[in-house]
PLY file of the C-alpha trace (Angstrom):
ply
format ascii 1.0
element vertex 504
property float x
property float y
property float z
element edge 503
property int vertex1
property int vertex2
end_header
0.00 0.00 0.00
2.69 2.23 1.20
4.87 1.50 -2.45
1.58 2.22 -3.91
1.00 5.68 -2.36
4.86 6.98 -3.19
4.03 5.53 -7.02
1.19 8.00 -6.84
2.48 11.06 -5.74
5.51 10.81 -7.84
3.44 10.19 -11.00
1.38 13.32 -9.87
4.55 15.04 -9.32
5.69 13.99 -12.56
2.20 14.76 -14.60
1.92 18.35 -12.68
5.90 18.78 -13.64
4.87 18.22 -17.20
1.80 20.42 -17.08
4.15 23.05 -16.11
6.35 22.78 -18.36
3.80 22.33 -21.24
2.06 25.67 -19.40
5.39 27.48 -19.83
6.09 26.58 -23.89
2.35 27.22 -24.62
3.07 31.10 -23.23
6.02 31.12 -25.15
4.62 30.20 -28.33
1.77 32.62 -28.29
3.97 35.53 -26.81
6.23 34.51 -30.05
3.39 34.70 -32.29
2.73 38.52 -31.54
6.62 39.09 -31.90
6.60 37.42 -35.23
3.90 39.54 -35.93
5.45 42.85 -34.73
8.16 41.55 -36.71
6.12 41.17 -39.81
5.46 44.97 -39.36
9.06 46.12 -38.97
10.13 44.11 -42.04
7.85 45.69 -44.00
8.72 49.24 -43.05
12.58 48.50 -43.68
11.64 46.91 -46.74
10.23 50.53 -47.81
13.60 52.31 -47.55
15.93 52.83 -50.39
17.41 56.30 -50.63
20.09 57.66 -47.83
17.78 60.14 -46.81
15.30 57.54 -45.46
17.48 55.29 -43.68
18.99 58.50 -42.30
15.43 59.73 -41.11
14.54 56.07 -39.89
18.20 55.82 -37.90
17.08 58.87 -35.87
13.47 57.75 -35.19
15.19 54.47 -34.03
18.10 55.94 -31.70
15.49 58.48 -30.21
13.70 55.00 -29.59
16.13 52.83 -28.01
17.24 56.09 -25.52
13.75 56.29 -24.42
13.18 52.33 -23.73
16.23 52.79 -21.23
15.34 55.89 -19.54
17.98 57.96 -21.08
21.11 58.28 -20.69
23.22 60.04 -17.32
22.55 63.46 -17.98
25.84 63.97 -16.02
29.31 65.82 -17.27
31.43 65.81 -14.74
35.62 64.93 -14.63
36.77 61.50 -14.99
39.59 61.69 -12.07
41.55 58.97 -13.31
44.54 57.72 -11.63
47.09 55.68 -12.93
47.49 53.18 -9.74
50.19 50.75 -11.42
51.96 49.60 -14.10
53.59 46.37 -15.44
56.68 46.60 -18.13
56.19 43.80 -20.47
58.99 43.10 -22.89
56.76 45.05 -26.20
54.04 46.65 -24.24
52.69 48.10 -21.20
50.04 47.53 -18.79
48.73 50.50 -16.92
46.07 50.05 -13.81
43.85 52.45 -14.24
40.88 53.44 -11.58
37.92 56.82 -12.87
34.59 57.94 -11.79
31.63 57.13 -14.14
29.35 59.11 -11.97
29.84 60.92 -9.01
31.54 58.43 -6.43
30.81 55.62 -8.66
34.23 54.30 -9.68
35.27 52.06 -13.12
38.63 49.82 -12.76
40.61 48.83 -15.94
43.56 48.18 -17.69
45.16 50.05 -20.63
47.44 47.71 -22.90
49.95 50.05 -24.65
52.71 49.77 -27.28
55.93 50.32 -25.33
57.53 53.07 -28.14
55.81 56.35 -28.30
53.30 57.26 -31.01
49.73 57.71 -31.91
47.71 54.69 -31.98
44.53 53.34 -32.75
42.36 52.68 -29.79
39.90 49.72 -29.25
37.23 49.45 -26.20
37.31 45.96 -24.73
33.76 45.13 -23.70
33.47 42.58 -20.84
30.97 39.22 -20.82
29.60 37.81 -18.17
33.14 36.66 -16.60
33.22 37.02 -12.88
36.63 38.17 -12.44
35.88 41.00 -15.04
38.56 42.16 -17.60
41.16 39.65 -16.37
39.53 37.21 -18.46
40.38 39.50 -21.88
44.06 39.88 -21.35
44.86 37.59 -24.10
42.95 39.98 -26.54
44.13 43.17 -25.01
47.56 42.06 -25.35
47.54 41.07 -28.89
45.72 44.62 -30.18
49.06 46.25 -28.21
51.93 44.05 -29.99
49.23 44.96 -33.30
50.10 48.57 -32.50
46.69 49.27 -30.77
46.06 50.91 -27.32
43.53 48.64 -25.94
41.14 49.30 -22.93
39.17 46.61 -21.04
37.03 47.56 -17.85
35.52 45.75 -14.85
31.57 45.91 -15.61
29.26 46.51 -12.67
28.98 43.17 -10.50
32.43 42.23 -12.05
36.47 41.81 -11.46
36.84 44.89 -8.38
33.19 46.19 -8.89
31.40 43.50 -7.07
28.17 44.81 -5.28
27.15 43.95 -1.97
30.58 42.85 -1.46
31.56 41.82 1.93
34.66 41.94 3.59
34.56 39.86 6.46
33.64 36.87 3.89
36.04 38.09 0.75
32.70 38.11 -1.19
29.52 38.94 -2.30
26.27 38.74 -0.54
24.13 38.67 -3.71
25.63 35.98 -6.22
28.01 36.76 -9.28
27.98 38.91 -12.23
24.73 37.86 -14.35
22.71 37.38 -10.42
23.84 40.88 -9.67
22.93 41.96 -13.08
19.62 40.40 -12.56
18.92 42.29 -9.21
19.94 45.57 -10.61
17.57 44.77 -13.21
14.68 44.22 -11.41
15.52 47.42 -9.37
15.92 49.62 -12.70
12.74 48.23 -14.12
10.97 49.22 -10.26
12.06 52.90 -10.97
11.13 53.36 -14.22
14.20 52.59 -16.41
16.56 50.23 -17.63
19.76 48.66 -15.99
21.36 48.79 -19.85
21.79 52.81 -19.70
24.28 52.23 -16.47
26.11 49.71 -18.37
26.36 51.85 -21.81
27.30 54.76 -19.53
30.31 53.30 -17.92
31.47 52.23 -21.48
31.13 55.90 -22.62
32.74 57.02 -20.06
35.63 54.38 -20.52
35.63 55.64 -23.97
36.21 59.21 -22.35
39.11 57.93 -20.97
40.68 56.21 -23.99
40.10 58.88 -26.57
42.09 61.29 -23.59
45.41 59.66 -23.19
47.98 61.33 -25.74
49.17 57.83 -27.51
45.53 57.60 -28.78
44.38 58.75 -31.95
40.76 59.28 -31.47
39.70 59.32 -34.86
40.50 55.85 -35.01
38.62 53.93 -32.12
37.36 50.30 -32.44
35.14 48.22 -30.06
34.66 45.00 -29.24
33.91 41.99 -27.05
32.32 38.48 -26.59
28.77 37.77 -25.13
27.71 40.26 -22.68
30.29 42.44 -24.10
29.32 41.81 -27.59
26.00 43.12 -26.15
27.77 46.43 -24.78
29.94 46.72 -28.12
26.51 46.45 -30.11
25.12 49.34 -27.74
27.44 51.51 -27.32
29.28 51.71 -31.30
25.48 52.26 -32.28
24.89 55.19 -29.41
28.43 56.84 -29.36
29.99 58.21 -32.88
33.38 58.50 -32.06
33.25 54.56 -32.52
34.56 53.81 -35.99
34.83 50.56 -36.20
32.68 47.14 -34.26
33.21 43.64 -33.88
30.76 42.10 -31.51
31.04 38.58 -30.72
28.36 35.61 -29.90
25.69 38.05 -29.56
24.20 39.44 -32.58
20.26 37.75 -33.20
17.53 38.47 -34.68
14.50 38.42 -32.33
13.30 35.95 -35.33
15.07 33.45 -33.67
15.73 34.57 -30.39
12.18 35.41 -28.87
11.81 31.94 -27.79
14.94 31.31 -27.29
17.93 31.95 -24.59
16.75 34.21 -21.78
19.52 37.02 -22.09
21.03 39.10 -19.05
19.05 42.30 -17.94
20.65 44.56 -19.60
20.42 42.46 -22.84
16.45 41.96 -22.83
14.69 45.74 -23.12
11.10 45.47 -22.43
9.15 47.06 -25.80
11.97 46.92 -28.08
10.33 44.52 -30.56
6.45 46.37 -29.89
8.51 49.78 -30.37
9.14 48.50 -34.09
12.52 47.33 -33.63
14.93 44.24 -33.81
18.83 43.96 -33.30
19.36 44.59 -36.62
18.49 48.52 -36.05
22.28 48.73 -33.97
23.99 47.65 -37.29
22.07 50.00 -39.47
22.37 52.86 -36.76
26.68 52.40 -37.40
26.12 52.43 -41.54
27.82 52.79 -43.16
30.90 52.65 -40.62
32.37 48.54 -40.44
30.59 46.32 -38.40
31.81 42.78 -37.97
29.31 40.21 -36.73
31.08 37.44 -35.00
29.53 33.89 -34.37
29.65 30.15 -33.83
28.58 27.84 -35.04
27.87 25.72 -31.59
26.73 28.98 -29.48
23.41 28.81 -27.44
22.65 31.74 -29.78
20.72 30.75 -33.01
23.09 31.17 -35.61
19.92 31.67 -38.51
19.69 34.55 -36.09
22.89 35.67 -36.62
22.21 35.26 -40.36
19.53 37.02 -40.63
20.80 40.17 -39.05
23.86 39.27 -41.53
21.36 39.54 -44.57
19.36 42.70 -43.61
22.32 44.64 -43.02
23.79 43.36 -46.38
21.00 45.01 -47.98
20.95 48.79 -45.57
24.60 49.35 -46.15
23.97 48.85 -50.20
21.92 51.75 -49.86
24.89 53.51 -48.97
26.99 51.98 -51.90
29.18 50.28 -48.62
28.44 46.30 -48.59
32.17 45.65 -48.00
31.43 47.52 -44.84
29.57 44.26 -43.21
30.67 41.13 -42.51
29.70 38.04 -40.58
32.64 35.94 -39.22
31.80 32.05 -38.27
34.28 29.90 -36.39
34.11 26.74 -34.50
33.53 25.82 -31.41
30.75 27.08 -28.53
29.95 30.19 -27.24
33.15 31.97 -27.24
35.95 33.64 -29.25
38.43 30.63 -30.17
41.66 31.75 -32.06
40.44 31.66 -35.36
37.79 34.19 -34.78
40.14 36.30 -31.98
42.34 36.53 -35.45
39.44 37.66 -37.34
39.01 40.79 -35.07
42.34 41.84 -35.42
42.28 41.70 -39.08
39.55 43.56 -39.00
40.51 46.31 -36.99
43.87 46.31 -38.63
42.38 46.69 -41.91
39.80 49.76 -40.96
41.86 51.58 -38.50
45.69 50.85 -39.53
45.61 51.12 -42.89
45.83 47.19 -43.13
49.28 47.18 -41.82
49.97 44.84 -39.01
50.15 40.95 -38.57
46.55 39.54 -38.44
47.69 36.33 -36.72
47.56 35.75 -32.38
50.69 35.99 -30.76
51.48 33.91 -27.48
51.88 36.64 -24.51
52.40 36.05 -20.93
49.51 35.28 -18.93
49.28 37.05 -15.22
47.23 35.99 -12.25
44.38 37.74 -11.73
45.35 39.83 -8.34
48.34 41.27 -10.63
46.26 42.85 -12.66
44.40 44.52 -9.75
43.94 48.12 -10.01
43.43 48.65 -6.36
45.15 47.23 -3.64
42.19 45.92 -1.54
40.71 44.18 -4.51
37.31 46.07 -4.62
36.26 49.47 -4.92
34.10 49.80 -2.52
36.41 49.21 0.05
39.34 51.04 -1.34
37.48 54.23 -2.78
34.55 53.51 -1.13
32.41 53.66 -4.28
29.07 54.18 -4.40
27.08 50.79 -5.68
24.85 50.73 -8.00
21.43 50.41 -6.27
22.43 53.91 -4.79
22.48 55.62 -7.85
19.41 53.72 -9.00
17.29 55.01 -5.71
18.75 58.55 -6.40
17.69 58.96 -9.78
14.40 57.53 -8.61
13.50 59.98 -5.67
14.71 62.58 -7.78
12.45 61.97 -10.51
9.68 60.91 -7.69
9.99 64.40 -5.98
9.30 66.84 -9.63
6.52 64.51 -10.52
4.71 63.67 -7.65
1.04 63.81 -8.20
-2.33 62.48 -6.18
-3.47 58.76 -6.18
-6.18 59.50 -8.54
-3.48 60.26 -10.73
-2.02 57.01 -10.09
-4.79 55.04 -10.74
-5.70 56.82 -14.17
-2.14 55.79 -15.36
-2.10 52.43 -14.19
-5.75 52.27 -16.07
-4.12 53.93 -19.21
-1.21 50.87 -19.04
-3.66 48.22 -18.49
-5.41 47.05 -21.83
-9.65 47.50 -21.12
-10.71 43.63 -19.92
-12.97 42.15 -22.95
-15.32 39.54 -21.53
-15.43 36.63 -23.68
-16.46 33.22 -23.67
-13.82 30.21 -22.34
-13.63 27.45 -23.98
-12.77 24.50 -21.64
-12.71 20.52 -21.96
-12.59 18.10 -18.70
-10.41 15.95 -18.78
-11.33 13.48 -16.13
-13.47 13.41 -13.58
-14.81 11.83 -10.19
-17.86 11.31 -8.69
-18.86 11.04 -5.36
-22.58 10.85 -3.53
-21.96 14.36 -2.10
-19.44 16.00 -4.79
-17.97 15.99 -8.51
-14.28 16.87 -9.22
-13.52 18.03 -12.86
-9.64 18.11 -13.98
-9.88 20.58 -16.69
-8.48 22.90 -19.28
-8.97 26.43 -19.81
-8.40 28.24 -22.65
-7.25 31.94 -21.83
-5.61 32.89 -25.34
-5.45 30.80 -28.68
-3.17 27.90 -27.77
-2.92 28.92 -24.07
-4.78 25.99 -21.42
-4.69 26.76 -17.79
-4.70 23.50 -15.64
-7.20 23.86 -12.73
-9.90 21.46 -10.74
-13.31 22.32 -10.23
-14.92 20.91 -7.34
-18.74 21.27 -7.31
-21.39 20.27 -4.50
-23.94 17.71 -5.63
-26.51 19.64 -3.35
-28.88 21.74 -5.30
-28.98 25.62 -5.75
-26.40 28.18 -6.27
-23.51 28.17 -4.28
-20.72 31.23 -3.45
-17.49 30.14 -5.47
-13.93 30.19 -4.07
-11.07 30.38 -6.56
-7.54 28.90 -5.09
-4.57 29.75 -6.87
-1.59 27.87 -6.62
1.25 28.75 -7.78
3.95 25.88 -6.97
3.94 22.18 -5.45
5.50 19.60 -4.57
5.08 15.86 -4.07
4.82 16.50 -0.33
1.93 19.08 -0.98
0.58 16.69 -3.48
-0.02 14.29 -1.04
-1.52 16.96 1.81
-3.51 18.51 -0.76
-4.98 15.07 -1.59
-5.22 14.26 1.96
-7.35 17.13 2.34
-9.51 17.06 -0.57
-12.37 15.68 0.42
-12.46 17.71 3.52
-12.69 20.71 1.23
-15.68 19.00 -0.73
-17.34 18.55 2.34
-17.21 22.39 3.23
-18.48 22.57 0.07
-21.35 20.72 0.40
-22.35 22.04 3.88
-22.42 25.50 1.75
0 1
1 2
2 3
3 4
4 5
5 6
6 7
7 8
8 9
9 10
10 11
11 12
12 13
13 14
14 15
15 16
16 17
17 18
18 19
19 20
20 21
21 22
22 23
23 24
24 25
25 26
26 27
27 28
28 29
29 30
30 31
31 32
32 33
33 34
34 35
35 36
36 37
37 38
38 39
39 40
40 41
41 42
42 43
43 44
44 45
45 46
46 47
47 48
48 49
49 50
50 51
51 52
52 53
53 54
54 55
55 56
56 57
57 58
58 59
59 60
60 61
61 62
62 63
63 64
64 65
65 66
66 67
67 68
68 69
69 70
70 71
71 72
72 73
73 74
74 75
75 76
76 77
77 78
78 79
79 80
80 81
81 82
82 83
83 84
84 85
85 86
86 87
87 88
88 89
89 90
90 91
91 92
92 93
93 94
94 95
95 96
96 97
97 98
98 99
99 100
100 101
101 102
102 103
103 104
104 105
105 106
106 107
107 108
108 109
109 110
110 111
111 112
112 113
113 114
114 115
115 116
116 117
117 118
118 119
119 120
120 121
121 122
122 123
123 124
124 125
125 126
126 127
127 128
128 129
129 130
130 131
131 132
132 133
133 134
134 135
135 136
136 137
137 138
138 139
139 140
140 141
141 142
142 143
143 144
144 145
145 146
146 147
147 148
148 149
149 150
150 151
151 152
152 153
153 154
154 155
155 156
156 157
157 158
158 159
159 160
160 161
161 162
162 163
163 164
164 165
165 166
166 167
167 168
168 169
169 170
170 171
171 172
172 173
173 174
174 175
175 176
176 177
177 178
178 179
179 180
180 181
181 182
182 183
183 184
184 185
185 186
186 187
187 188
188 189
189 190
190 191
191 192
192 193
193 194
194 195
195 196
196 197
197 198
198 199
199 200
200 201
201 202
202 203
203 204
204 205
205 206
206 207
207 208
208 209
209 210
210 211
211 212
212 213
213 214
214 215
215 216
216 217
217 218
218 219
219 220
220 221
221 222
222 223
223 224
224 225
225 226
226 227
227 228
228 229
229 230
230 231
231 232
232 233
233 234
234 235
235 236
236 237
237 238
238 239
239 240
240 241
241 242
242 243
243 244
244 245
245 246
246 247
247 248
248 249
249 250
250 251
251 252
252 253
253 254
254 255
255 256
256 257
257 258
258 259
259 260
260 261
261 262
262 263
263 264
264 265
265 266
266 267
267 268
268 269
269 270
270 271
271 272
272 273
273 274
274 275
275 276
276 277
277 278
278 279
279 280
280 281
281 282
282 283
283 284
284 285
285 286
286 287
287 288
288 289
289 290
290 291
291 292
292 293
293 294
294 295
295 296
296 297
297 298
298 299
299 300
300 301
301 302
302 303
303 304
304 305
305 306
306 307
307 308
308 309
309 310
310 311
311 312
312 313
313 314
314 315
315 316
316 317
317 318
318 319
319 320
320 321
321 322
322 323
323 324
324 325
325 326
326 327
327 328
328 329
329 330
330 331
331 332
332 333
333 334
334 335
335 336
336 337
337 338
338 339
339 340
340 341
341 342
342 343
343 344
344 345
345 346
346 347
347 348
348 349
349 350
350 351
351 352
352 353
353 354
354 355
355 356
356 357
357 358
358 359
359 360
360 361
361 362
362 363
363 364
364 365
365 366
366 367
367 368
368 369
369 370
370 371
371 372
372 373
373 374
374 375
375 376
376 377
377 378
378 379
379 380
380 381
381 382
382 383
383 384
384 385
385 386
386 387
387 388
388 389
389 390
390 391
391 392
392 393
393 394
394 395
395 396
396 397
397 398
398 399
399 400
400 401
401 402
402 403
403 404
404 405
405 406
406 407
407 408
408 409
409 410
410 411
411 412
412 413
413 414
414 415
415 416
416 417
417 418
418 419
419 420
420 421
421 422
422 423
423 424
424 425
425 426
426 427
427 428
428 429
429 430
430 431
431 432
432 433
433 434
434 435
435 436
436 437
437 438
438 439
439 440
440 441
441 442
442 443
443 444
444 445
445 446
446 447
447 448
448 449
449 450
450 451
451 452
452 453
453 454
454 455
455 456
456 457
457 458
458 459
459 460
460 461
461 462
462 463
463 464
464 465
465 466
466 467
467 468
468 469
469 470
470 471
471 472
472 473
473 474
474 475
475 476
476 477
477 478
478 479
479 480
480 481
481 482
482 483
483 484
484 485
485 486
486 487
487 488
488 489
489 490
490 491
491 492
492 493
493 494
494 495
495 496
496 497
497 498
498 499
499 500
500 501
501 502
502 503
C-alpha cells in the first residue's frame, strides 16, 4: 500500500511537472506569435527604404527610440579623475592600472594595454561578458591589439572583477551571487524605478571611452570596439549610441529576435522590455553604425541561433547597399561554442587592422604572458568599494528615482488613471474548456480541466462542485507551486474541502 502511495504522488509530481512545463512553452509560443507579428510589421517598413535620406530619417526615429526604452542616458558631465594606480613593463608593451569615476563616487577599474615606443595609436574598447573576475579574463585579446600597435582598454563591468556589489569583507565576497545574479537584481531594481539597468552599463562604457580617446598615444579618430557575449551586447550598444566609434566587432551576440524570442533568456541589460512592440529588432544597432564597419562574429555551436545571426547578416547586407558600402559588413563564423576561439580572436584583429591601420599589421595571435588575476588589480584591496569607497549601483538607482519621484509627484487618482491607461480595457469573452477526467462522489464531482485563456494557451485547474442543489458562493484557489509533499496533503485534504463545500 505504502509503495503504492509513493508511485502515486511521484506520478502526480511527474504529470503536474509536465503540465508546467507544457504551461510554460504554450506562453512562449503565443507571446512569439505577436513578436513574429510585430516583426512582420518592422520588415515591411525597412523593406520601404531605399534612398540615404530615409534610412537617415529612420536611424534617428530608431536611436530616439532605443534612448527612451532605457530611460535615457546620465545626464551627467562631470571629470573622470583617473589615476594611474600601477603599471607592469612587459617586454613590447605596457600595462597600466587604471581606476575613474563614471558618476559621481561611482568608480570604473581597468587596464590600458599600450605599445611600449611612443606614437599615436589606434584605440579599441574591450567590452566585458559575463566573466566574474571582469577584464582579467580578456588579457589575451588586449595584449595582442598592443603588440598589433593598438592601445587597448578593457574595464571591470558593474557586479564584475573589483566592482562586485554587496561585497563583503569579512567573507572576501559577495552577498548577492556573481555577475549575471547581480545583473539580474539591478535589473529588477531599474525596471521598479522606471528605467533600464542597460543605460548604467552603456554609460560606464562611454565614459571608458572618455578615458581612452584622452590619453595622448591615442588617436581618437581611429577607435574600435569590441567583445564576446555580454560584451558583444555592450559593443553592439554603445558603437550604435556613441559616434566617435569607428569601427565594431561584436562577438556571440548578434540575433535576430526571429530566432531569439523563444529562445535563450539574455542578461538584464540584454532583454529591453518594448523593443520589438517599439518596431525594432537587433538589426536597427547595425544599421544605426552604416555605413561605418561592423563585424558580426559567431559560432557555429553557441546557445545563440546562428539563422539569427544570419539574418541580421542579410538585412544589413541590404541597408549598407543603400549607402553603396556592402564591404562595410561582414559576418565571421568559427568553430567551437559560445566563445571567441583563435580563429575568430584573429578575425578581429584583421579587421581592426584593416579599418583603422591602414591594413598594416600581422593579423595572426601571438602567445603573450599570462598574469594571475590579483596582478592585474587596479586597487590594492581588490574592490572598490572598500578602497574608494564607491558608491554601488542600487544607490544611484534610488537617487535617480526619488529625484524623478519628488518633480513629478502627483495624487493617487493620478495614479490610478495611469495604471488604467497601461492596463489594456478587460474584454469579456467566452472560455472554452474541456474536462479531462473526472470523479464522482454521492456528495461532490471533481472536474480536472483545461482552460483556454488565449489561442493555444490551457490553464490546468480542478473544479470541485457540490452535488446539493442551488447556487452556491465560489472560491477560486490559486496555486502557484507544489511539490510531491503538498501533493499528497492537498490530496489528503480534498475531500475535507468537498465537504465544506457541500455544507455551503
Amino acid at each position: 500500500m505504502l509503495a503504492r502511495m509513493i508511485f502515486l504522488i511521484a506520478l502526480a509530481a511527474v504529470t503536474l511537472e509536465a503540465q508546467s512545463s507544457d504551461a510554460e512553452t504554450q506562453l512562449t509560443r503565443w507571446l512569439d506569435r505577436i513578436a513574429q507579428a510585430q516583426l512582420d510589421k518592422r520588415d515591411a517598413e525597412i523593406r520601404q527604404i531605399n534612398t540615404v535620406e530615409a534610412a537617415e530619417r529612420r536611424k534617428e526615429r530608431v536611436r530616439k527610440t532605443i534612448l527612451e526604452l532605457i530611460g535615457g542616458l546620465p545626464d551627467y558631465s562631470g571629470p573622470l579623475n583617473a589615476k594611474v594606480t600601477g603599471r607592469i613593463d612587459k617586454q613590447k608593451y605596457i600595462i597600466e592600472k587604471v581606476v575613474f569615476e563614471s558618476l559621481p563616487h561611482l568608480y570604473v577599474t581597468g587596464n590600458i594595454y599600450r605599445p611600449n615606443k611612443s606614437g599615436r595609436y589606434p584605440g579599441v574598447l574591450i567590452q566585458l561578458g559575463h566573466w566574474d573576475q571582469g577584464k582579467v579574463a580578456e588579457q589575451r585579446l588586449a595584449a595582442n591589439f598592443a603588440l598589433k600597435g593598438f592601445v587597448a582598454f578593457a574595464c571591470d563591468p558593474i557586479g564584475q572583477g573589483e566592482r562586485i556589489q554587496a561585497y563583503d569583507r569579512r567573507v572576501g565576497a559577495t552577498l548577492g551571487g556573481w555577475s549575471t545574479e547581480e545583473h539580474f537584481q539591478a535589473g529588477a531594481q531599474s525596471l521598479l524605478a522606471g528605467e533600464h539597468f542597460a543605460r548604467y552599463m552603456i554609460w560606464d562604457a562611454k565614459r571608458a571611452l572618455d578615458y581612452l580617446v584622452s590619453r595622448p598615444e591615442v588617436d581618437a579618430e581611429r577607435i574600435g570596439c569590441t567583445g564576446c557575449s555580454g560584451g558583444g551586447t555592450l559593443t553592439t550598444y554603445v558603437s550604435a549610441l556613441d559616434p566617435r566609434i569607428k569601427v565594431a566587432a561584436p562577438a556571440c551576440w548578434m540575433n535576430s529576435y526571429r530566432a531569439l524570442f523563444a529562445g535563450p533568456v539574455g542578461d538584464s541589460e540584454q532583454s529591453i522590455p518594448n523593443f520589438i512592440s517599439s518596431g525594432l529588432d537587433e538589426t536597427d544597432y547595425v544599421e544605426l553604425f552604416a555605413p561605418k564597419p561592423w563585424l558580426i562574429v559567431s559560432t557555429i555551436e553557441d546557445f545563440f541561433p546562428l539563422e539569427g545571426a544570419r539574418t541580421i547578416y542579410h538585412e544589413a547586407r541590404g541597408w549598407y547597399r543603400i549607402y553603396g558600402a556592402e564591404d562595410h559588413v561582414d559576418w565571421a563564423v568559427g568553430p567551437g561554442p559560445h566563445g571567441t576561439p583563435q580563429p575568430l580572436r584573429e578575425r578581429i584583429y584583421e579587421w581592426m587592422i584593416r579599418w583603422l591601420n591602414g591594413g598594416h599589421g600581422n593579423i595572426h595571435e601571438e602567445p603573450v604572458d599570462m598574469l594571475p588575476d590579483h596582478e592585474l588589480l587596479a586597487t590594492a584591496s581588490g574592490q572598490v568599494t572598500s578602497e574608494f569607497g564607491s558608491r554601488e549601483i542600487y544607490q544611484i538607482i534610488r537617487e535617480r528615482f526619488e529625484s524623478r519621484r519628488d518633480k513629478s509627484a502627483g495624487n493617487s487618482q493620478e495614479l490610478i488613471d495611469e495604471l488604467r491607461r497601461l492596463m489594456s480595457p478587460l474584454q469579456e469573452m467566452p472560455v472554452a474548456s474541456r474536462v479531462i477526467e473526472e470523479t464522482r462522489t454521492a456528495e461532490w464531482i471533481s472536474q480536472n480541466m483545461l482552460l483556454e485563456s488565449e489561442p493555444g494557451v490551457e490553464l490546468h485547474g480542478t473544479l470541485l462542485v457540490p452535488r446539493s442543489a442551488g447556487r452556491k458562493p465560489a472560491v477560486i484557489v490559486v496555486q502557484t507551486e507544489a511539490t510531491p509533499s503538498t501533493l499528497a496533503t492537498g490530496a489528503a485534504r480534498r475531500g475535507a474541502r468537498s465537504e465544506r463545500f457541500s455544507a455551503q
